[in-house]
PDB file with SEQRES, HELIX, SHEET and CRYST1 records, atoms N, CA, C and O in Angstrom:
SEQRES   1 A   88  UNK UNK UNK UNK UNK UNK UNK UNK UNK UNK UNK UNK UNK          
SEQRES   2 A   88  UNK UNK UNK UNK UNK UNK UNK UNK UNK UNK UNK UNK UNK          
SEQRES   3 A   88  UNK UNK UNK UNK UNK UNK UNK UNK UNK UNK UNK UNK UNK          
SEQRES   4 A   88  UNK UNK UNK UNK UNK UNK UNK UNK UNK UNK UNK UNK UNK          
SEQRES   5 A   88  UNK UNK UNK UNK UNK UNK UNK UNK UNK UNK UNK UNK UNK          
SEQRES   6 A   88  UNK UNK UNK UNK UNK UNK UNK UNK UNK UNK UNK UNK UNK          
SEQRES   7 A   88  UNK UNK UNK UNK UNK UNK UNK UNK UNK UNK                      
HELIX    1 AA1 UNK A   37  UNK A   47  1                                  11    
HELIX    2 AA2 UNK A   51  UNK A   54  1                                   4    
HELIX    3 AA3 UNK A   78  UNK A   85  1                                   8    
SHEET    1 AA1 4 UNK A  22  UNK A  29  0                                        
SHEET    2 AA1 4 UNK A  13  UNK A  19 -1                                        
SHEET    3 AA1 4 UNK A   2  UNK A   8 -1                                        
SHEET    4 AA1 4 UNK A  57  UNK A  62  1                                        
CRYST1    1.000    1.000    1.000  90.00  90.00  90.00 P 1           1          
ATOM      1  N   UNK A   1      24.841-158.467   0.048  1.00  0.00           N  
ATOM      2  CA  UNK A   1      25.739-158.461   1.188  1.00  0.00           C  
ATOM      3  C   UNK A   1      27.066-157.836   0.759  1.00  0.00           C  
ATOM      4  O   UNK A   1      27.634-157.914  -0.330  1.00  0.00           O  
ATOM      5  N   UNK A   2      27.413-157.213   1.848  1.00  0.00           N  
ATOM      6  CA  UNK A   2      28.741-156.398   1.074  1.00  0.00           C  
ATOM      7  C   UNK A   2      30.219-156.483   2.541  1.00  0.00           C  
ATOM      8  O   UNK A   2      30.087-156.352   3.758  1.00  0.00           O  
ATOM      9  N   UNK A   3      31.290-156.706   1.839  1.00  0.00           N  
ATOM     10  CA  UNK A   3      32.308-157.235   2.937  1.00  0.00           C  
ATOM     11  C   UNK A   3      33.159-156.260   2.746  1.00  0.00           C  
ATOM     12  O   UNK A   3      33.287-155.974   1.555  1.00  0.00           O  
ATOM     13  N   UNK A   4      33.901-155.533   3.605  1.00  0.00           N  
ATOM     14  CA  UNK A   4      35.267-154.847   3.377  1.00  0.00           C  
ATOM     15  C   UNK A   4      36.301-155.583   3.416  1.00  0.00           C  
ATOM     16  O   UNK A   4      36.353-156.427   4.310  1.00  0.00           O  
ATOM     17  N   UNK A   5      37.170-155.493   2.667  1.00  0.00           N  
ATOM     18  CA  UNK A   5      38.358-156.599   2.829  1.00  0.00           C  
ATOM     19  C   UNK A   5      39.482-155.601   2.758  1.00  0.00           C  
ATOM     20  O   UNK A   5      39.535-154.831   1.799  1.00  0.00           O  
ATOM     21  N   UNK A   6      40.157-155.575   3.475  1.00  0.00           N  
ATOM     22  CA  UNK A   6      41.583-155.506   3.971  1.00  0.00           C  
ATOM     23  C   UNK A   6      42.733-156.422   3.595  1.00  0.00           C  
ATOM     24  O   UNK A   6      42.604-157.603   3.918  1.00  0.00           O  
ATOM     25  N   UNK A   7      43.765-156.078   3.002  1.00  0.00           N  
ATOM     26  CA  UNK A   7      44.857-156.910   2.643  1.00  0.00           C  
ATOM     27  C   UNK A   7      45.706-156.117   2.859  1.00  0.00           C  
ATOM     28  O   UNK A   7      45.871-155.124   2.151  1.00  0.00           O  
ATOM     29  N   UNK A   8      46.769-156.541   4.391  1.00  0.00           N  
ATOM     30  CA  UNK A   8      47.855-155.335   4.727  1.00  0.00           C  
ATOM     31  C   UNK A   8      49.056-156.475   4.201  1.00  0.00           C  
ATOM     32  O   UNK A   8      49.126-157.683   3.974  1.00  0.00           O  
ATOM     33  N   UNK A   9      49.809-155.445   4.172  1.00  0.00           N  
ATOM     34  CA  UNK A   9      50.961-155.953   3.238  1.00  0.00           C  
ATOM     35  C   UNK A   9      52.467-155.012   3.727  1.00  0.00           C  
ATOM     36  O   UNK A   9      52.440-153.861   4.164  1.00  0.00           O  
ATOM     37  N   UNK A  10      53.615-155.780   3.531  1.00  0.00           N  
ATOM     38  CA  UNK A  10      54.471-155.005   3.990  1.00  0.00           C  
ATOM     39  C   UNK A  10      55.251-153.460   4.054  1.00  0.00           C  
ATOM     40  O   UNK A  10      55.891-152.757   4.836  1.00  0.00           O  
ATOM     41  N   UNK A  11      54.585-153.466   2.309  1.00  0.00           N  
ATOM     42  CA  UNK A  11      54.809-151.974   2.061  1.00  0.00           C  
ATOM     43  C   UNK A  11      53.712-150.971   1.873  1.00  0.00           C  
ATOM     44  O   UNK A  11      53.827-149.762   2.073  1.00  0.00           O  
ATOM     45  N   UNK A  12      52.170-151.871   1.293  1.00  0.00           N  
ATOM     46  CA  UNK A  12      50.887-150.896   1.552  1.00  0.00           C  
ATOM     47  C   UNK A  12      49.894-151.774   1.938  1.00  0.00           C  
ATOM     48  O   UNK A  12      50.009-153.000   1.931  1.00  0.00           O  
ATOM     49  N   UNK A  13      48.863-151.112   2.295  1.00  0.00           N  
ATOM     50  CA  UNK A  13      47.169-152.062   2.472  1.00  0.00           C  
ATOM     51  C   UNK A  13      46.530-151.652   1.409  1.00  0.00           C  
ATOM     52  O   UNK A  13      46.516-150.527   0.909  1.00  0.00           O  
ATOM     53  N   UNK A  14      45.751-153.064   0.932  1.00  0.00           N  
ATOM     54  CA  UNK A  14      44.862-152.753  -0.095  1.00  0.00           C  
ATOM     55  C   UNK A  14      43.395-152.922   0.731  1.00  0.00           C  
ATOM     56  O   UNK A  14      43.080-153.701   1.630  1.00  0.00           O  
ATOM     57  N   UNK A  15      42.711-151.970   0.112  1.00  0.00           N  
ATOM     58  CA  UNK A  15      41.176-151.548   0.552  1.00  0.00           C  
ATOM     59  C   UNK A  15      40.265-151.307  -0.378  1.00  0.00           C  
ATOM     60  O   UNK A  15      40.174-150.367  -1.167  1.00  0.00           O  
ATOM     61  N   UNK A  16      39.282-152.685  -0.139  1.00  0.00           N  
ATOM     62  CA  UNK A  16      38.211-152.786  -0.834  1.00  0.00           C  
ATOM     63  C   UNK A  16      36.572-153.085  -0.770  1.00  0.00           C  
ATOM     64  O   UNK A  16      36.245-153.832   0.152  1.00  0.00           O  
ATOM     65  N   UNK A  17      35.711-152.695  -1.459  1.00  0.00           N  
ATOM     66  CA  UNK A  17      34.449-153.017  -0.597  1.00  0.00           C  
ATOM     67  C   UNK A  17      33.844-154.048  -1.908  1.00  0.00           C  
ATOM     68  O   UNK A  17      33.655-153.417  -2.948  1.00  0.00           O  
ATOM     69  N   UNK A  18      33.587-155.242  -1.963  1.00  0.00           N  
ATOM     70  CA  UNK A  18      33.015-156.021  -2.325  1.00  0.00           C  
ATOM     71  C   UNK A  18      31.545-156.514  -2.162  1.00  0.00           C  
ATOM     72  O   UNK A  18      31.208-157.111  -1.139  1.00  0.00           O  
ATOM     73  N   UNK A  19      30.711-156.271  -3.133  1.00  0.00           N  
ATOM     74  CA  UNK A  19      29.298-156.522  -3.339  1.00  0.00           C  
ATOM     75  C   UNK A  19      29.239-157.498  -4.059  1.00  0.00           C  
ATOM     76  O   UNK A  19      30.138-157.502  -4.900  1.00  0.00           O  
ATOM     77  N   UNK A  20      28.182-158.824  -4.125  1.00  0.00           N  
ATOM     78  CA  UNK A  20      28.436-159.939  -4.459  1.00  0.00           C  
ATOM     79  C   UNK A  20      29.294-159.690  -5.360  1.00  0.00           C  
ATOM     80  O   UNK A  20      29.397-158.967  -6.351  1.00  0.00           O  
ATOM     81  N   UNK A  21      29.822-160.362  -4.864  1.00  0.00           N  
ATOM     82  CA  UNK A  21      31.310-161.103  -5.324  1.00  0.00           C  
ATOM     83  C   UNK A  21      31.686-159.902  -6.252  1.00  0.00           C  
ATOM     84  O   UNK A  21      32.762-160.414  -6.561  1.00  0.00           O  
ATOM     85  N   UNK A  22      31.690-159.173  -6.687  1.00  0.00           N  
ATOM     86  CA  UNK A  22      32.534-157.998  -7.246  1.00  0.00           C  
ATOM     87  C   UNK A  22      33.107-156.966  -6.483  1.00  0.00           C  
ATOM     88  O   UNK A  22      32.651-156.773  -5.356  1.00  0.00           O  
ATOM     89  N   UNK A  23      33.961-156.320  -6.873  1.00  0.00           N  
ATOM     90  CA  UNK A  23      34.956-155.471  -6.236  1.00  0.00           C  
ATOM     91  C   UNK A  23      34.540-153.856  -6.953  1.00  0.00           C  
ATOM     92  O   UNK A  23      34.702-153.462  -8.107  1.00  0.00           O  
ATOM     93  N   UNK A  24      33.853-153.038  -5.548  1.00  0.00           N  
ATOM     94  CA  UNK A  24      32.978-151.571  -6.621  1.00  0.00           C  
ATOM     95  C   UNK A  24      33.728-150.762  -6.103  1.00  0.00           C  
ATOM     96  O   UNK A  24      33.391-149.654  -6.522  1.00  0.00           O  
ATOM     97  N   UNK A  25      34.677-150.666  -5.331  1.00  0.00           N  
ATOM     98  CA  UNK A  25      35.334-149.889  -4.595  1.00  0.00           C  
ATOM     99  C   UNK A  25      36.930-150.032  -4.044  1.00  0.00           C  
ATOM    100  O   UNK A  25      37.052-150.675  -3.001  1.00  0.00           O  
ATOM    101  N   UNK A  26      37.825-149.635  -4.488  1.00  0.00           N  
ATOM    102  CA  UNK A  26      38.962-149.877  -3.882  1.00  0.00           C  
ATOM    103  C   UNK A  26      40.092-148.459  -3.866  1.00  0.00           C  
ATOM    104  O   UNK A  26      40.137-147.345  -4.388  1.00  0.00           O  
ATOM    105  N   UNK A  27      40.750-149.113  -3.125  1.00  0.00           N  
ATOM    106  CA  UNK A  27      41.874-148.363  -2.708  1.00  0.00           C  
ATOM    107  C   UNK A  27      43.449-148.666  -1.975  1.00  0.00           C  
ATOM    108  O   UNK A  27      43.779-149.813  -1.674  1.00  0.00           O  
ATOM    109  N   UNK A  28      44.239-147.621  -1.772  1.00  0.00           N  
ATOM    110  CA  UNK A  28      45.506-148.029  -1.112  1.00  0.00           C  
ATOM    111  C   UNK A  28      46.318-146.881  -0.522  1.00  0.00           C  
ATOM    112  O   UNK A  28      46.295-145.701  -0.872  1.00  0.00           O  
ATOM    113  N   UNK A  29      47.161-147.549   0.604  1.00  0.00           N  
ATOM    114  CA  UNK A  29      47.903-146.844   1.262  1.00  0.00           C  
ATOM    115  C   UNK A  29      48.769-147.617   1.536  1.00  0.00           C  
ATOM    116  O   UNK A  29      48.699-148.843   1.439  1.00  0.00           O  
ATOM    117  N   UNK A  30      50.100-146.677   2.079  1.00  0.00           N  
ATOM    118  CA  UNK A  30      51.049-147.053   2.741  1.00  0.00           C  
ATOM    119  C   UNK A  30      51.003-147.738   4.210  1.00  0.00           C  
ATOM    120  O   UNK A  30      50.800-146.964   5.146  1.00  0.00           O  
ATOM    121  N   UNK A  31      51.152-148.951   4.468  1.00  0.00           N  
ATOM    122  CA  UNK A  31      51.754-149.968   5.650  1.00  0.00           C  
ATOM    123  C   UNK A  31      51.757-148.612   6.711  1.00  0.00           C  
ATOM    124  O   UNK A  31      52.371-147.593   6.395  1.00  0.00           O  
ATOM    125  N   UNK A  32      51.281-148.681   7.524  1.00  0.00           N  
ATOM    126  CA  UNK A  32      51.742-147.584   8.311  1.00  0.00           C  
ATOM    127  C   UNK A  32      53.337-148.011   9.632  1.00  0.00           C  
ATOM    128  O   UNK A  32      53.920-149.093   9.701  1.00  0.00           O  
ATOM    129  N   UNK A  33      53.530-147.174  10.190  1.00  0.00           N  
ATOM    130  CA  UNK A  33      54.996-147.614  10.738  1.00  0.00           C  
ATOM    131  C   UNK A  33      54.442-147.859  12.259  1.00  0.00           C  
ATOM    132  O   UNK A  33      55.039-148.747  12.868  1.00  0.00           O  
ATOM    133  N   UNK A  34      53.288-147.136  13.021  1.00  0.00           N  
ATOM    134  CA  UNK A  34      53.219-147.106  14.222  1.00  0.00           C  
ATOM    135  C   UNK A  34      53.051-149.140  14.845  1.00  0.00           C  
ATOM    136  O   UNK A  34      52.954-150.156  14.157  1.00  0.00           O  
ATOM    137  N   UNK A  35      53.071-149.033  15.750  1.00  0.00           N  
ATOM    138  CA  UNK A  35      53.359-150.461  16.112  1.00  0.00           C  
ATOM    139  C   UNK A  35      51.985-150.601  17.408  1.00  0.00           C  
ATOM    140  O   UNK A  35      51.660-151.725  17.789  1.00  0.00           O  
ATOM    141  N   UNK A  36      51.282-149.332  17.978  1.00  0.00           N  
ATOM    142  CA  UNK A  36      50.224-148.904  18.369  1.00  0.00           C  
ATOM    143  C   UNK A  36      48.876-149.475  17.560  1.00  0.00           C  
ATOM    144  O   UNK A  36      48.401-149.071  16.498  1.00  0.00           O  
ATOM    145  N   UNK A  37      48.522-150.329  18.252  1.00  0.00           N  
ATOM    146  CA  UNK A  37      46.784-151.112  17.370  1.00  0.00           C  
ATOM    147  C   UNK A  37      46.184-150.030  17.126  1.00  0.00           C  
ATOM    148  O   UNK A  37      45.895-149.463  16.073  1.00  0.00           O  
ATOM    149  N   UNK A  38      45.954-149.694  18.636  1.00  0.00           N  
ATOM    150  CA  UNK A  38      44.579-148.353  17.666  1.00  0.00           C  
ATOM    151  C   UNK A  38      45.105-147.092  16.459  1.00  0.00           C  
ATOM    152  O   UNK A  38      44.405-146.753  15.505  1.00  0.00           O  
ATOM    153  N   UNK A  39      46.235-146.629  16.715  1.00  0.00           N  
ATOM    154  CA  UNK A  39      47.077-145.895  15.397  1.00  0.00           C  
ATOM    155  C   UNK A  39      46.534-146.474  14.307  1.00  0.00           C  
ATOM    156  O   UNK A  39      45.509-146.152  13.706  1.00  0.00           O  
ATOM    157  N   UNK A  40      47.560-147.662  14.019  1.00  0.00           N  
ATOM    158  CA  UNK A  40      47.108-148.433  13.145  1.00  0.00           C  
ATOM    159  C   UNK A  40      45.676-148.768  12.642  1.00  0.00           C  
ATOM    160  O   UNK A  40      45.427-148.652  11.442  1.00  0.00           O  
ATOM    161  N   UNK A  41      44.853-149.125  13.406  1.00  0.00           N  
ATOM    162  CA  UNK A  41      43.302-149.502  12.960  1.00  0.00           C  
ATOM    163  C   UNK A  41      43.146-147.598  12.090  1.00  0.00           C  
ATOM    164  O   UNK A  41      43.034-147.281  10.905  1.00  0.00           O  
ATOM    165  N   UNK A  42      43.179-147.176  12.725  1.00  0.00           N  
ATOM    166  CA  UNK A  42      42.619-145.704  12.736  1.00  0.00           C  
ATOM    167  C   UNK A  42      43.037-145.341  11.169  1.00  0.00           C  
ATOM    168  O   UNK A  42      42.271-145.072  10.244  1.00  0.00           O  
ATOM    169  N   UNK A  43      44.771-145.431  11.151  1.00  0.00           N  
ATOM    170  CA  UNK A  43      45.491-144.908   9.657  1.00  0.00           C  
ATOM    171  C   UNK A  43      44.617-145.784   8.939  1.00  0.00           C  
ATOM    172  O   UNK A  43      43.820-144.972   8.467  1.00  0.00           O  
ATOM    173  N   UNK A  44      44.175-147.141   8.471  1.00  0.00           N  
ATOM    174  CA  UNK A  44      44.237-148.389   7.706  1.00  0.00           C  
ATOM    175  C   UNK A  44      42.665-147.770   7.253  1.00  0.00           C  
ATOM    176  O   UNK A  44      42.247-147.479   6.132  1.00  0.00           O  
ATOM    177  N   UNK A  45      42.014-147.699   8.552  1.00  0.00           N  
ATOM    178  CA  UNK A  45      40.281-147.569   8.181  1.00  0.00           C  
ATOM    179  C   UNK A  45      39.743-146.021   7.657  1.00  0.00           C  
ATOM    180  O   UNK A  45      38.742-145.818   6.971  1.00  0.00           O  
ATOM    181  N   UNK A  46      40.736-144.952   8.202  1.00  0.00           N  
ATOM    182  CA  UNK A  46      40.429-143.563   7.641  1.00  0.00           C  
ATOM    183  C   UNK A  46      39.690-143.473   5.975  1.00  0.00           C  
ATOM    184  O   UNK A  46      38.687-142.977   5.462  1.00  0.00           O  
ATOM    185  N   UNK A  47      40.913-144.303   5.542  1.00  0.00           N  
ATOM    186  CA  UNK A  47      40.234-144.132   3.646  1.00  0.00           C  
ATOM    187  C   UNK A  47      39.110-144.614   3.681  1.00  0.00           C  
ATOM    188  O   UNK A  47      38.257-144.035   3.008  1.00  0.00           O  
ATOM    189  N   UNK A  48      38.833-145.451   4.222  1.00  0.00           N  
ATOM    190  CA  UNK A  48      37.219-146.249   3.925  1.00  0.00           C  
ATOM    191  C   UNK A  48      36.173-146.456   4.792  1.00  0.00           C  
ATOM    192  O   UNK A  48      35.512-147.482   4.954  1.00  0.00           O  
ATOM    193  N   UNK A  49      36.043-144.878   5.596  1.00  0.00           N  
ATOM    194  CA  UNK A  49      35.115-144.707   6.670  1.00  0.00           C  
ATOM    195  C   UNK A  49      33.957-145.352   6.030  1.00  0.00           C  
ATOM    196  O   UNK A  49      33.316-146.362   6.320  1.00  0.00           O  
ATOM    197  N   UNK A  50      33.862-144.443   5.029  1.00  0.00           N  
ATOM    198  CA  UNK A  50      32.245-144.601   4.453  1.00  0.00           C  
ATOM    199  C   UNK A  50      31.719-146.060   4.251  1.00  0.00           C  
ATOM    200  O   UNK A  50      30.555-146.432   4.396  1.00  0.00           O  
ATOM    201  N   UNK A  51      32.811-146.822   3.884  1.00  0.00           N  
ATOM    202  CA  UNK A  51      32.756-148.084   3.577  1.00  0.00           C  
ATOM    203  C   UNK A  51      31.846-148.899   4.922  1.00  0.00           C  
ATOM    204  O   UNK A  51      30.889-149.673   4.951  1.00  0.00           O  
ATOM    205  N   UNK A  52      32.322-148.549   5.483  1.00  0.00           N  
ATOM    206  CA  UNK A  52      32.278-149.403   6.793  1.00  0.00           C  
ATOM    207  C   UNK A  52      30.395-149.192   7.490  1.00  0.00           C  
ATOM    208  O   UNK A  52      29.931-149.979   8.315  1.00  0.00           O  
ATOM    209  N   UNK A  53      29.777-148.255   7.044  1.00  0.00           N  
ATOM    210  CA  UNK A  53      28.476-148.396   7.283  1.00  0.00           C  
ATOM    211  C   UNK A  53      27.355-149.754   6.007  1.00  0.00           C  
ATOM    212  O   UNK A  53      26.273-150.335   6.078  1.00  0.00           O  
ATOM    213  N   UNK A  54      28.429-149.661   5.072  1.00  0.00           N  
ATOM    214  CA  UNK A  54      27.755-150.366   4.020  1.00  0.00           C  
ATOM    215  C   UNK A  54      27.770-151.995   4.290  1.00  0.00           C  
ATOM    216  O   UNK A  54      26.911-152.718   3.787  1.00  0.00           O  
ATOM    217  N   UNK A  55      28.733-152.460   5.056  1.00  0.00           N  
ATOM    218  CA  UNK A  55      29.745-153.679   4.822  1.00  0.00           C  
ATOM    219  C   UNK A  55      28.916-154.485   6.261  1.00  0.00           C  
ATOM    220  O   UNK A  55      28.642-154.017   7.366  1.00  0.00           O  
ATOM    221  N   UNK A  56      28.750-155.472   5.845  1.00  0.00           N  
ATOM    222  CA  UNK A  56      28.030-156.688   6.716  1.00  0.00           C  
ATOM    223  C   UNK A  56      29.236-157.828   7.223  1.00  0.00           C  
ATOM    224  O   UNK A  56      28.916-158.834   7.857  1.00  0.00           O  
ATOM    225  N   UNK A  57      29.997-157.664   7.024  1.00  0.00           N  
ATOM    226  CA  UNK A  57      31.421-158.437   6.877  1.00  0.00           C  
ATOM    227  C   UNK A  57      32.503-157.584   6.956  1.00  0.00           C  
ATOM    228  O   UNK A  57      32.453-156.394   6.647  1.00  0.00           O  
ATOM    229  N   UNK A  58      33.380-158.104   7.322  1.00  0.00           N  
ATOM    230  CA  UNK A  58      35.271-157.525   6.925  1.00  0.00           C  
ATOM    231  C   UNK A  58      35.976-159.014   7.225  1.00  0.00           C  
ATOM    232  O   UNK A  58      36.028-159.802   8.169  1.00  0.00           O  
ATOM    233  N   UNK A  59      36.501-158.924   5.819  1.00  0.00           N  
ATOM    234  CA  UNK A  59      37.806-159.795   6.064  1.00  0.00           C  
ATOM    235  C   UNK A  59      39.277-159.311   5.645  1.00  0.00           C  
ATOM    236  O   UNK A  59      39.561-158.765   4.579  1.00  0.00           O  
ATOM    237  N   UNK A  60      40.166-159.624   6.707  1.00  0.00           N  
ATOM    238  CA  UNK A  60      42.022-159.127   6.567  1.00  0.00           C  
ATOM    239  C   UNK A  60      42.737-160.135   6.402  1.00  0.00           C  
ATOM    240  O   UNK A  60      42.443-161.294   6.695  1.00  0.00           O  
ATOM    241  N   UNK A  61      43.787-159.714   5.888  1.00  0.00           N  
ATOM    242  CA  UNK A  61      44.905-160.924   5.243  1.00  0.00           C  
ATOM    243  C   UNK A  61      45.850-160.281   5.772  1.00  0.00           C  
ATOM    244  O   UNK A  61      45.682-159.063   5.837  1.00  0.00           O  
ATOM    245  N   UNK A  62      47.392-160.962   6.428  1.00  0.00           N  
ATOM    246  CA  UNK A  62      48.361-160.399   6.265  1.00  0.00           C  
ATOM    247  C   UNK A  62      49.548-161.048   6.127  1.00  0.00           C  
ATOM    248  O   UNK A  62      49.643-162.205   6.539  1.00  0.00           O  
ATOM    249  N   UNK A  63      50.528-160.462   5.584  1.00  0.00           N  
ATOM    250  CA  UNK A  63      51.818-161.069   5.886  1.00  0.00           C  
ATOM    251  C   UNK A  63      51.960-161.565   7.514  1.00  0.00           C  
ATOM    252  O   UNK A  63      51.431-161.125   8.535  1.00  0.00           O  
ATOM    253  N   UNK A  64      52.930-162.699   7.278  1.00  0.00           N  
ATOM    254  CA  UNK A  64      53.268-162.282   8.502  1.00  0.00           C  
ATOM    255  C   UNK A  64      52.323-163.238   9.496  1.00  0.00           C  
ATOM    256  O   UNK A  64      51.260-163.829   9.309  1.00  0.00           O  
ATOM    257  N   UNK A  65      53.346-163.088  10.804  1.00  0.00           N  
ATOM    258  CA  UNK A  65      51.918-164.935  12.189  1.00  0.00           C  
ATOM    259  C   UNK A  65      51.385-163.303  12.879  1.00  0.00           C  
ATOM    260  O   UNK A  65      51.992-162.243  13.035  1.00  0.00           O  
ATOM    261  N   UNK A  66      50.078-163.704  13.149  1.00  0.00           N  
ATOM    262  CA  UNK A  66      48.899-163.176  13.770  1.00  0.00           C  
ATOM    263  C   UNK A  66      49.148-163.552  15.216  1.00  0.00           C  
ATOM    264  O   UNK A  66      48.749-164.690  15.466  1.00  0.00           O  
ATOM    265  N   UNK A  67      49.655-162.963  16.156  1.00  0.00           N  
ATOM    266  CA  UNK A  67      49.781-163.440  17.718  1.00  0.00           C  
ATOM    267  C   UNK A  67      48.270-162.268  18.795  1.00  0.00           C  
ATOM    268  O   UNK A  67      47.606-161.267  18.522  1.00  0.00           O  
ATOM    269  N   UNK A  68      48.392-163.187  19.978  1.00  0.00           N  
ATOM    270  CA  UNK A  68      47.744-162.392  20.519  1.00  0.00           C  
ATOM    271  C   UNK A  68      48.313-160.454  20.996  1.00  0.00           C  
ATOM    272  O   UNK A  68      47.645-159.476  21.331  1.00  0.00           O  
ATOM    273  N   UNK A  69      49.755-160.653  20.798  1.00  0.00           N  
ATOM    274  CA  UNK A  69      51.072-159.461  21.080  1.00  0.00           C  
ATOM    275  C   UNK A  69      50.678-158.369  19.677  1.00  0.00           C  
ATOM    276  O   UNK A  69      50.645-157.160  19.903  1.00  0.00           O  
ATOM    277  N   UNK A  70      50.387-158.893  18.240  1.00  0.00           N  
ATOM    278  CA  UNK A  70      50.438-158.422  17.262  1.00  0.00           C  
ATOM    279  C   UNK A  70      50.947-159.003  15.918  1.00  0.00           C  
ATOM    280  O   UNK A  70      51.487-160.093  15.731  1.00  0.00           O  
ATOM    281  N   UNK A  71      50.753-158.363  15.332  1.00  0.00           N  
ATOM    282  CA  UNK A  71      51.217-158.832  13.826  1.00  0.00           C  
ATOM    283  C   UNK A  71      52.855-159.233  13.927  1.00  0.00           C  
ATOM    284  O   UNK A  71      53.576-158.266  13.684  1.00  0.00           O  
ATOM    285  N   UNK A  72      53.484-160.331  14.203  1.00  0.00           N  
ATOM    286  CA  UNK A  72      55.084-160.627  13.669  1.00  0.00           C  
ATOM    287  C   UNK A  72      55.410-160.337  11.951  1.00  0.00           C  
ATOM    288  O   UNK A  72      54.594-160.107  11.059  1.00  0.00           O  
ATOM    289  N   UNK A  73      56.701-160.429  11.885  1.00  0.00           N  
ATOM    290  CA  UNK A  73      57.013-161.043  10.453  1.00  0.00           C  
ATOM    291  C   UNK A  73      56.380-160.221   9.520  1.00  0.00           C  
ATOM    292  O   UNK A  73      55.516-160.909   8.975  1.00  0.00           O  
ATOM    293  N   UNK A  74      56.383-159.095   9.069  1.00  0.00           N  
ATOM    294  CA  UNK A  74      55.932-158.048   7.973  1.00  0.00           C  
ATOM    295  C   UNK A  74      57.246-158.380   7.446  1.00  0.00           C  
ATOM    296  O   UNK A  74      58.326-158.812   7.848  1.00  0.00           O  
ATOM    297  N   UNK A  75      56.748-158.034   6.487  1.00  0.00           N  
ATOM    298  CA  UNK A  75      58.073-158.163   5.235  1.00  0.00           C  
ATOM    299  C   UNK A  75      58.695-157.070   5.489  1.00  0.00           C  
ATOM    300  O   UNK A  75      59.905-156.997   5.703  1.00  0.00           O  
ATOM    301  N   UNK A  76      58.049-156.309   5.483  1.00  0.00           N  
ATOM    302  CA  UNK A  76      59.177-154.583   5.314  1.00  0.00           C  
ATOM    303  C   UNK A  76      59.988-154.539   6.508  1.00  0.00           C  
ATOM    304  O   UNK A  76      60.761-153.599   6.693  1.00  0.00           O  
ATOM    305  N   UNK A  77      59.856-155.577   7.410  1.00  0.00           N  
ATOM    306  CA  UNK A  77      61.361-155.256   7.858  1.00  0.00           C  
ATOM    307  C   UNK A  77      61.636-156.903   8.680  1.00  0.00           C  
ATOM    308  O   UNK A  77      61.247-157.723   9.513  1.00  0.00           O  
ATOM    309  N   UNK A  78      63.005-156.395   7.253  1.00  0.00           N  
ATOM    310  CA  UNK A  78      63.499-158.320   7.057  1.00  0.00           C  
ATOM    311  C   UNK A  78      64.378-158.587   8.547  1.00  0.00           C  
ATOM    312  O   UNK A  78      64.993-159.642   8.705  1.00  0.00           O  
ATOM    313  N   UNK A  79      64.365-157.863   9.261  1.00  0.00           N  
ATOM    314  CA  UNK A  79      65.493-158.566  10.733  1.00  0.00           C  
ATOM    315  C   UNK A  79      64.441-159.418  11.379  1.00  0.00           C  
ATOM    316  O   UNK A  79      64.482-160.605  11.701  1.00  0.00           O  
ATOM    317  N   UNK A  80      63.287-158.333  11.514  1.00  0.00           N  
ATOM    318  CA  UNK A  80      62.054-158.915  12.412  1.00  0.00           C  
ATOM    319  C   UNK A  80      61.539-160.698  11.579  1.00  0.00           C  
ATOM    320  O   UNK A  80      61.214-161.792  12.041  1.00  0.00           O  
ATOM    321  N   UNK A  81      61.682-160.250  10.483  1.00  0.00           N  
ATOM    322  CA  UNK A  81      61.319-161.560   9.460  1.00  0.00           C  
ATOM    323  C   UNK A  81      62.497-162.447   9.687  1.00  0.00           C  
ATOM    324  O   UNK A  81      62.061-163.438  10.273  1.00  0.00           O  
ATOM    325  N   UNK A  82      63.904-162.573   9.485  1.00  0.00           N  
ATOM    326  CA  UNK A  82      64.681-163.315   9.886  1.00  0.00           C  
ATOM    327  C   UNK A  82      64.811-164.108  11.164  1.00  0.00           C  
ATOM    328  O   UNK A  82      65.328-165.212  11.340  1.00  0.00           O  
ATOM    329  N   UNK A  83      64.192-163.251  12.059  1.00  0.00           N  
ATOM    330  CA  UNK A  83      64.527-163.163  13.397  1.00  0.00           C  
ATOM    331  C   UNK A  83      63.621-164.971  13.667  1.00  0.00           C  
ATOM    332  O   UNK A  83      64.051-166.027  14.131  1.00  0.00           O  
ATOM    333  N   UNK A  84      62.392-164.607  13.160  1.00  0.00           N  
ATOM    334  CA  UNK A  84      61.024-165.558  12.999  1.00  0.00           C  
ATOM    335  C   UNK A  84      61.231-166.926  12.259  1.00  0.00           C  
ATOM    336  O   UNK A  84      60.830-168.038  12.604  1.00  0.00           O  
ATOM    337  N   UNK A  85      61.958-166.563  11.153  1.00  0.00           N  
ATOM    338  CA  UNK A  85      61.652-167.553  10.284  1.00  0.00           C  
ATOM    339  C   UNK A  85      62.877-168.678  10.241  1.00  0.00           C  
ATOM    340  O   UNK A  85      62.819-169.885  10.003  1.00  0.00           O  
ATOM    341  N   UNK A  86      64.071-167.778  10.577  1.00  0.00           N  
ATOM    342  CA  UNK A  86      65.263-168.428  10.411  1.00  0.00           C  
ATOM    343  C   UNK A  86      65.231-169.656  11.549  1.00  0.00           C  
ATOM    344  O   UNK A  86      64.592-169.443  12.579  1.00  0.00           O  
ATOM    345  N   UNK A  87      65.974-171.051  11.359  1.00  0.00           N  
ATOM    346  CA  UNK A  87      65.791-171.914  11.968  1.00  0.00           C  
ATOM    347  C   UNK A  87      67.110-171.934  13.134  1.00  0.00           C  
ATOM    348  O   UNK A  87      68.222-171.436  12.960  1.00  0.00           O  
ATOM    349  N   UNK A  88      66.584-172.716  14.441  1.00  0.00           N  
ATOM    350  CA  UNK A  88      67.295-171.833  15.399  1.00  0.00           C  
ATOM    351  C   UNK A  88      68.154-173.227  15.806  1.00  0.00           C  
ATOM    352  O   UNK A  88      69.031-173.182  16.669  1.00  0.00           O  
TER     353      UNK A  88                                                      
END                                                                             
């Protein structure tokens, strides 16, 4: 069984394809800036098209609260992070 895992992060995503439990494939890019889902899906998954016919699974991690609106709170930009975290 083989999973793609995604770990976006404030300044890059890490991209990897995992076969039991080992890691045979990886890679990275830059966080992209667009704020557009499908942009985004599109930049993130480009490196690892190929991946994605192999992979029975995907799991993502990210900085940051998961809303139905989008990703809040990325690190790379600390106002949006302040804005969130700071107590009101």
């Amino acid at each position: 069984m083989s999973t793609l895992a995604i770990d976006i992060g404030g300044t890059k995503v890490a991209l990897g394809l995992v076969e039991k439990g080992k890691l045979i494939e990886r890679t990275q890019i830059a966080t992209p800036s667009t704020i557009d889902v499908r942009e985004f899906a599109k930049h993130i998954l480009s490196p690892c098209s190929e991946w994605l016919v192999k992979a029975q699974n995907i799991g993502i991690s990210t900085t940051g609260w998961v809303k139905p609106e989008g990703i809040t709170s990325i690190n790379r930009y600390p106002a949006i992070s302040s804005a969130f975290c700071a107590p009101s």
